[in-house]
C-alpha positions as CSV (number, residue, x, y, z in Angstrom):
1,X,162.0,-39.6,129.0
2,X,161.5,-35.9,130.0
3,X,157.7,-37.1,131.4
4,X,159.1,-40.0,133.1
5,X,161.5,-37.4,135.2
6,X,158.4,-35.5,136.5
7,X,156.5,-38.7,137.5
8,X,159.0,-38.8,139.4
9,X,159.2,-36.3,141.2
10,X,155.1,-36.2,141.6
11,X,155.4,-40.3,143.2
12,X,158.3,-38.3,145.2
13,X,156.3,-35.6,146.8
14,X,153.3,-37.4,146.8
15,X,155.0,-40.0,148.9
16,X,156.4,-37.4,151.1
17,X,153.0,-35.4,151.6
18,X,150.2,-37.8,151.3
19,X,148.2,-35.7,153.9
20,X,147.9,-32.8,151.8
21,X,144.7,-31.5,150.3
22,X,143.2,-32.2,147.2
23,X,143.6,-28.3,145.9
24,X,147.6,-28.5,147.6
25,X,148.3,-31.5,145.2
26,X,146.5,-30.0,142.2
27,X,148.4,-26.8,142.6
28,X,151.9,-29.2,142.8
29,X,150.4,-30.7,140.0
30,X,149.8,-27.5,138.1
31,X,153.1,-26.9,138.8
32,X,155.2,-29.9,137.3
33,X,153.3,-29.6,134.7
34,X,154.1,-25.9,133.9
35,X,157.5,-26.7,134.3
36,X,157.2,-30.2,131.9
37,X,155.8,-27.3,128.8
38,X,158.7,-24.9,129.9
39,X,161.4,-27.8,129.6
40,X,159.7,-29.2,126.7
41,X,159.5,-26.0,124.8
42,X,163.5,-25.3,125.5
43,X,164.7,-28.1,124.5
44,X,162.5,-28.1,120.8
45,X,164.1,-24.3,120.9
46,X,167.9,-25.3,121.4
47,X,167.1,-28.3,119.0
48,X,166.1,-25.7,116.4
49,X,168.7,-23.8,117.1
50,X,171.4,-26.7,116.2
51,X,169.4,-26.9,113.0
52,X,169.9,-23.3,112.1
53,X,165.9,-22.7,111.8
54,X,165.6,-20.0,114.1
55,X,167.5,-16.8,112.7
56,X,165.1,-14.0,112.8
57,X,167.3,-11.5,111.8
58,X,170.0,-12.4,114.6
59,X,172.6,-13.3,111.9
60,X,173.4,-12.6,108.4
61,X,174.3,-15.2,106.5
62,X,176.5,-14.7,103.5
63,X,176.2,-16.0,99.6
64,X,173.4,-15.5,97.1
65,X,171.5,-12.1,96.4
66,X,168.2,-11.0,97.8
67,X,165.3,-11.2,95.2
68,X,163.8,-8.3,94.9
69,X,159.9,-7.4,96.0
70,X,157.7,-6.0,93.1
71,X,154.2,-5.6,93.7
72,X,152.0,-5.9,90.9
């Protein structure tokens, strides 16, 4: 879904700048591809975050006691 839009775009440009170089379309490439991880890795954040799995301290969250540490 999320790969198919970059293909995309890649067939896009490629069709648009066929007489490129070999290191110009690697660098494009590099690029998508950065920007497929960064997309990828926000949405498994915000999907996460509808969960409630990522509270690091942001939030306290009321009911039930803290258990206290002893170190034996």
């Amino acid at each position: 879904m999320l790969f198919d839009k970059y293909n995309l775009v890649w067939d896009r440009w490629l069709e648009l700048n066929s007489t490129k170089s070999k290191w110009q379309k690697r660098k494009y490439r590099k690029f998508l591809y950065h920007c497929f991880c960064h997309d990828m890795f926000e949405f498994i954040k915000n999907l996460c975050a509808r969960k409630r799995m990522l509270l690091w301290g942001t939030k306290r969250i009321g009911g039930g006691t803290q258990i206290p540490y002893i170190e034996d």
